[in-house]
Legacy VTK file of the C-alpha trace (Angstrom):
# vtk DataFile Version 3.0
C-alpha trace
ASCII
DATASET POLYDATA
POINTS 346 float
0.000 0.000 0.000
1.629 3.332 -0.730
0.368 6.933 -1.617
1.677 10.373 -1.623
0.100 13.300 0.502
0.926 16.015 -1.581
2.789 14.942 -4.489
2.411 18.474 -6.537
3.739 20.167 -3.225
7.400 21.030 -2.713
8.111 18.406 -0.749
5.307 15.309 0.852
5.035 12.545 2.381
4.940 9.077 0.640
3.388 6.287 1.936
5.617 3.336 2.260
3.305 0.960 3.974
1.118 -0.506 6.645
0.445 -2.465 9.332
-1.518 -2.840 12.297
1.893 -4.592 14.097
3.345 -0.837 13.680
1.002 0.711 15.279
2.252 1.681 18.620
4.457 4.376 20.505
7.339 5.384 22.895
9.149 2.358 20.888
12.322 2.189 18.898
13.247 1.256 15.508
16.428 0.209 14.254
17.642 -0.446 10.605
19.371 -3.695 10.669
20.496 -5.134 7.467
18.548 -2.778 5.650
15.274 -4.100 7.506
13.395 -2.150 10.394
13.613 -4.266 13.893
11.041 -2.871 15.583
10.557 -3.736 19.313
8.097 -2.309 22.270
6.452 0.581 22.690
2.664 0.697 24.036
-0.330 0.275 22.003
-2.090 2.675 23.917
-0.980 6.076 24.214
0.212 6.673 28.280
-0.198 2.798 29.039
1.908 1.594 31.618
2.066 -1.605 29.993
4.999 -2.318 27.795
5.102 -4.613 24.718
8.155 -7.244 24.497
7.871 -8.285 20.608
9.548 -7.894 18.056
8.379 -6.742 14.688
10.121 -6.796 11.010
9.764 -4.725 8.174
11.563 -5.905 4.990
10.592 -4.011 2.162
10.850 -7.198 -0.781
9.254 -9.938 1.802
7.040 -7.375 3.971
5.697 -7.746 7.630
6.428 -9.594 10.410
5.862 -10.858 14.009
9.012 -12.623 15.090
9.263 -15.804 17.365
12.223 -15.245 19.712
13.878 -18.243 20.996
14.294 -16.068 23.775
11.616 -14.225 26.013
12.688 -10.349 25.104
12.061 -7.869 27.969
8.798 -5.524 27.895
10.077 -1.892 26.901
8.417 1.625 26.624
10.485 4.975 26.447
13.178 3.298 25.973
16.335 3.357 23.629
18.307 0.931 21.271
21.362 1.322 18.931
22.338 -0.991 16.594
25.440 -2.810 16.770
28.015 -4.494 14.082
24.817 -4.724 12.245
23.482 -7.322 14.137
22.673 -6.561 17.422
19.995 -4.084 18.771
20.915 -2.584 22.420
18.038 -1.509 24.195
19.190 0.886 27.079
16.781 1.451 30.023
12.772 2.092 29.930
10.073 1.542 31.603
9.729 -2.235 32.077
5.773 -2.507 33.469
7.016 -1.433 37.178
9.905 0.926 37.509
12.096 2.635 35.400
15.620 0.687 34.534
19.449 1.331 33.108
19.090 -2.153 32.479
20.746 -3.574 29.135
19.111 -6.056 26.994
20.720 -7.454 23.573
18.852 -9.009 20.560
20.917 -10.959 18.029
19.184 -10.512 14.692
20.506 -13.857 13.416
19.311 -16.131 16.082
16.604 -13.743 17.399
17.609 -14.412 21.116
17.714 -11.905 23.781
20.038 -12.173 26.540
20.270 -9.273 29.330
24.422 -8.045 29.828
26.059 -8.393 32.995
26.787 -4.736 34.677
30.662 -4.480 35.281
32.833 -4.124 38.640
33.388 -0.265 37.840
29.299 -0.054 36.750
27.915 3.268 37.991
24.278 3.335 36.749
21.772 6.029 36.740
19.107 5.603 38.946
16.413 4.654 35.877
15.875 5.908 32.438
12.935 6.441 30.611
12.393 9.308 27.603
16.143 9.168 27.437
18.284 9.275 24.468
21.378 6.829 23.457
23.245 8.008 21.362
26.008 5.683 19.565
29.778 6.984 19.539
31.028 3.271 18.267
30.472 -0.322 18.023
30.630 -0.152 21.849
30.558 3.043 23.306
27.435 4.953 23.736
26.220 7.772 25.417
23.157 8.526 27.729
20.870 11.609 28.337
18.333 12.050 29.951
16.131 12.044 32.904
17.299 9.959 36.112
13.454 8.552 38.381
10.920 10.393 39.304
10.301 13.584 38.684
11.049 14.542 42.462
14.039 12.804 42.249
15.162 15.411 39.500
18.272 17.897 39.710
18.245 21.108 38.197
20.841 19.428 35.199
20.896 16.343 33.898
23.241 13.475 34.103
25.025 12.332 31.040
26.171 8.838 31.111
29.126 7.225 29.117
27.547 3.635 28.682
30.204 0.987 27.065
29.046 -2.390 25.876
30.855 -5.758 25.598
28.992 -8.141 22.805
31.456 -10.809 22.746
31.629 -10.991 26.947
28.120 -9.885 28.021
28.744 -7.007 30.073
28.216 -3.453 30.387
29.467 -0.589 32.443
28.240 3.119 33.093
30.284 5.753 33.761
28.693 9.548 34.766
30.170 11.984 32.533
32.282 15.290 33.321
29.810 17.345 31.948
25.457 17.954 32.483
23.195 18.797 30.373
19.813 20.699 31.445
17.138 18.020 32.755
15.075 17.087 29.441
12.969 13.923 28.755
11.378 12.963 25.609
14.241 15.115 24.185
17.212 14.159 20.861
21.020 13.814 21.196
22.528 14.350 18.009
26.120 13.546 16.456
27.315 16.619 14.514
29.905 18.569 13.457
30.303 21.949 15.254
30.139 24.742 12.775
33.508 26.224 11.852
34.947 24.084 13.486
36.916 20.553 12.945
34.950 18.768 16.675
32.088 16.521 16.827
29.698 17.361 19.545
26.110 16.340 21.161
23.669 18.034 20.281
20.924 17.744 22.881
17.221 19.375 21.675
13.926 19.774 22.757
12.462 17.703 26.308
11.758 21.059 27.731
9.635 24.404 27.261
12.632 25.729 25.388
14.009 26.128 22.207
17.579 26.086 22.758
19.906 23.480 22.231
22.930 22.335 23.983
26.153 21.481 22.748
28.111 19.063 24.899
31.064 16.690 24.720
34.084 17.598 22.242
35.950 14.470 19.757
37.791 14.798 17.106
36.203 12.979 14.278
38.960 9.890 14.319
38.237 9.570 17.776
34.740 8.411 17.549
32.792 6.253 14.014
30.073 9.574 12.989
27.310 7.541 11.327
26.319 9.769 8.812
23.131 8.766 6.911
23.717 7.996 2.688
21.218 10.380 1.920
22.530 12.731 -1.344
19.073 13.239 -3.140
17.435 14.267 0.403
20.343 16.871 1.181
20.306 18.106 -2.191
16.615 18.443 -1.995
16.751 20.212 1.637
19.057 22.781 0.119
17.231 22.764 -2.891
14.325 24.287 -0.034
16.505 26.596 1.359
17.821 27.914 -1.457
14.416 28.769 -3.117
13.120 30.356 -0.037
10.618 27.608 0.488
12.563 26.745 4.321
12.339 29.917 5.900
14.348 30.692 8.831
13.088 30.052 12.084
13.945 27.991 15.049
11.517 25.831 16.511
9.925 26.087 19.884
10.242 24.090 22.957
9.173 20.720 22.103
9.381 16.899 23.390
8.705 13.228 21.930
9.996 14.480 18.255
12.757 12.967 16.514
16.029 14.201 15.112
17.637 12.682 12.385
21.774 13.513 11.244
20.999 14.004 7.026
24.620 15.447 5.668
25.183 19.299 6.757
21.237 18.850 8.567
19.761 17.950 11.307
16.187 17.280 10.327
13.445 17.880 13.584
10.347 16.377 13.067
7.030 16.178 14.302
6.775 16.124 18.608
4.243 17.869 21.277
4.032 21.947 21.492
4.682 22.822 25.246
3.297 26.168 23.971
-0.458 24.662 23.083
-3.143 23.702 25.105
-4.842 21.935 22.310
-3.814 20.358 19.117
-0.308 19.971 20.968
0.764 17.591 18.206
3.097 19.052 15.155
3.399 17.953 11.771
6.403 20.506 11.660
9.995 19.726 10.112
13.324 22.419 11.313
16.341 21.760 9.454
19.425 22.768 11.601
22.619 23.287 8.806
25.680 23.111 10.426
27.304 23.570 7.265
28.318 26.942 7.709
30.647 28.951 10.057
27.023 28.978 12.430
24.697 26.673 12.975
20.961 28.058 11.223
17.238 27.442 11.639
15.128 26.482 9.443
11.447 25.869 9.231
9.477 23.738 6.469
5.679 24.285 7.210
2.880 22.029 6.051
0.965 24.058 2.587
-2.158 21.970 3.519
-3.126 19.003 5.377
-2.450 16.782 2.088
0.959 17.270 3.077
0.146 17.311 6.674
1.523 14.199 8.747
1.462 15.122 12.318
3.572 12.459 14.689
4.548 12.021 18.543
6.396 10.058 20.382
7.248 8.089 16.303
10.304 7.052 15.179
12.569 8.523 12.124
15.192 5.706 10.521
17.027 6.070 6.977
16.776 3.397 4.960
17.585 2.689 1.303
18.253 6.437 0.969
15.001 7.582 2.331
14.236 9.023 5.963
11.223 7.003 6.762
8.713 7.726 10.121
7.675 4.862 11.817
4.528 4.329 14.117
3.416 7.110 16.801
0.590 8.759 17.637
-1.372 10.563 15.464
-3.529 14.482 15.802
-5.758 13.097 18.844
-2.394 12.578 20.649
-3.765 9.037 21.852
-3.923 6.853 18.898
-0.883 5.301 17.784
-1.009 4.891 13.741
0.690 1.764 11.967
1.910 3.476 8.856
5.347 3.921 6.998
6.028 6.937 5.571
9.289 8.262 3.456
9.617 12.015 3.107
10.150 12.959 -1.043
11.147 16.163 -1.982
9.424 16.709 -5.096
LINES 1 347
346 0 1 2 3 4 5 6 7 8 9 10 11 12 13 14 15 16 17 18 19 20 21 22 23 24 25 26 27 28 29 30 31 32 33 34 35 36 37 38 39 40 41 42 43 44 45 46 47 48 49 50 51 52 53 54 55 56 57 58 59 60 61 62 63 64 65 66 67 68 69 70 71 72 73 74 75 76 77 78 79 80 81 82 83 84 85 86 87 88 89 90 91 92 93 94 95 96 97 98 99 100 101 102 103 104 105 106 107 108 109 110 111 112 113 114 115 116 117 118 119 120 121 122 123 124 125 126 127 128 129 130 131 132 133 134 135 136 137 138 139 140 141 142 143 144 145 146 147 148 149 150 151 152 153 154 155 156 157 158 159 160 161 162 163 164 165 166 167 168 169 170 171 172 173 174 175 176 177 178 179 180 181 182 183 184 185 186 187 188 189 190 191 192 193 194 195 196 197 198 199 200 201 202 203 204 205 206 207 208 209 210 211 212 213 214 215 216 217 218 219 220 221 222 223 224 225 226 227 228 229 230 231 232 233 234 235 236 237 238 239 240 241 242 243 244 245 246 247 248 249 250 251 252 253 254 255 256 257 258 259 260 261 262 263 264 265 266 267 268 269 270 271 272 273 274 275 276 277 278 279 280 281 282 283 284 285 286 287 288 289 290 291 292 293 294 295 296 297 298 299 300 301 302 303 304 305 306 307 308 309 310 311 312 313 314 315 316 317 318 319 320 321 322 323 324 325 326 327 328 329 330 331 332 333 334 335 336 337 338 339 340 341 342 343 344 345
């Protein structure tokens, strides 16, 4: 099944496909072997009961529910990173009781979970949930985000080095030098700084604010940048810029939206207005271009509601060249839709 909303338009959306499996939220989606591993989530917006499956999208054979030889563990707000292009690591969540730092593997080839081992030197967070993981290498990642409760909150937020054995089953967190303002539902971001030769964190959204943060300094040899293969889409965002159609303007404070690395842009999509007391959900996409000697704003709006796909607490992946959004509630805020869609610039 497939469609475009707004095919005349600039840019649209194109639908990809869909399934009632995808139709949940607060889950995560990785792109494994150029299929989406989907795992978790809720299928009810706000539930406090997590799914543990695991769902497939390959795009020759299509959808489906996978049989773990293992018994996964049940996951919402959580986060995963792919590994060696095999492994998905999910990193905390809430499990159906408590929030967790706990670290779960799946092997895509076997489809077994096992949980890792925390270390001797392991210094955990207290729990995770709306958090961000954000991958530096094949086994170093690193954690933002919210620690409990919200009365268990500090002013700034913990950031967490987390590193990852595969081969030995172990993990071990290590509290950063540095803090980032308390967020949840926020997006930590790889780039690289403007004029300058560093790659940074960039930390967005999770609060009623719409500043970023820059943390963390590598040089680019010192950690593997996954940049996504996307030349038509760049070309087509400056393509945007360059005719005006992006305007410049920085987004407001806003939280369960997703952030995706696209060449010189970081694309911002979709998420919940702080600012609105109704219709909270946005349909809006910011491109950030750190191409320059300063980081920019800008802001593609929706012409009409053919072109209008409004998303929270989704997922954005890039696959086969294309950045593709995958499940999360829809305008009511409370239904979670099981579609694919690919953005096309036209």
């Amino acid at each position: 099944m497939s469609g475009d909303r707004g095919s005349s338009l600039p840019w649209s959306w194109q639908q990809v496909s869909s399934c009632p499996l995808a139709a949940r939220v607060s889950h995560t989606c990785s792109v494994v072997r150029g299929k989406l591993v989907i795992f978790g989530g809720t299928t009810v917006a706000q539930s406090k009961e997590p799914l543990n499956d695991v769902v497939v999208f390959d795009p020759v054979a299509g959808w489906d529910r996978v049989r773990c030889k293992t018994e996964g563990p049940a996951r919402s707000h959580h986060a995963a990173v792919a590994i060696l292009d095999r492994y998905v690591c999910v990193v905390g969540g809430w499990d159906g009781k408590q929030r967790t730092s706990a670290v779960s593997l799946l092997d895509t080839e076997s489809f077994s979970w096992s949980d890792l081992r925390p270390g001797p030197a392991n210094d955990p967070p207290v729990g995770l949930s709306s958090h961000t993981c954000t991958k530096l290498s094949e086994t170093e990642m690193i954690v933002v985000g919210r620690e409990g409760g919200v009365r268990m909150q500090r002013r700034f937020g913990s950031v967490f080095h987390l590193k990852v054995d595969v081969e030995k089953g172990g993990y071990e967190y290590r509290e950063a030098a540095y803090h980032a303002s308390s967020r949840s539902g926020h997006t930590a971001s790889v780039i690289k700084v403007p004029g300058e030769k560093t790659c940074a964190l960039m930390v967005f959204g999770g609060r009623d604010s719409g500043d970023y943060e820059i943390i963390g300094t590598w040089k680019p040899r010192k950690i593997q940048v996954e940049e996504a293969r996307c030349p038509d889409l760049e070309a087509g965002f400056t393509k945007l810029v360059e005719e005006g159609v992006a305007k410049k303007q920085a987004p407001k404070g806003i939280h369960h939206h997703t952030a995706t690395t696209i060449g010189r842009y970081v694309a911002v999509y979709g998420g919940e207005c702080f600012a609105r007391a109704r219709d909270t959900v946005c349909d809006d996409i910011f491109l950030f271009d750190v191409g320059g000697k300063h980081g920019v704003w800008y802001h593609l709006k929706s012409w009409n509601e053919k072109n209008s796909l409004k998303r929270s607490g989704h997922v954005t992946c890039i696959m086969n060249g294309q950045m593709m959004v995958v499940g999360g509630v829809g305008p009511d805020a409370k239904t979670p839709c099981g579609d694919i869609y690919a953005l096309k610039i036209n």
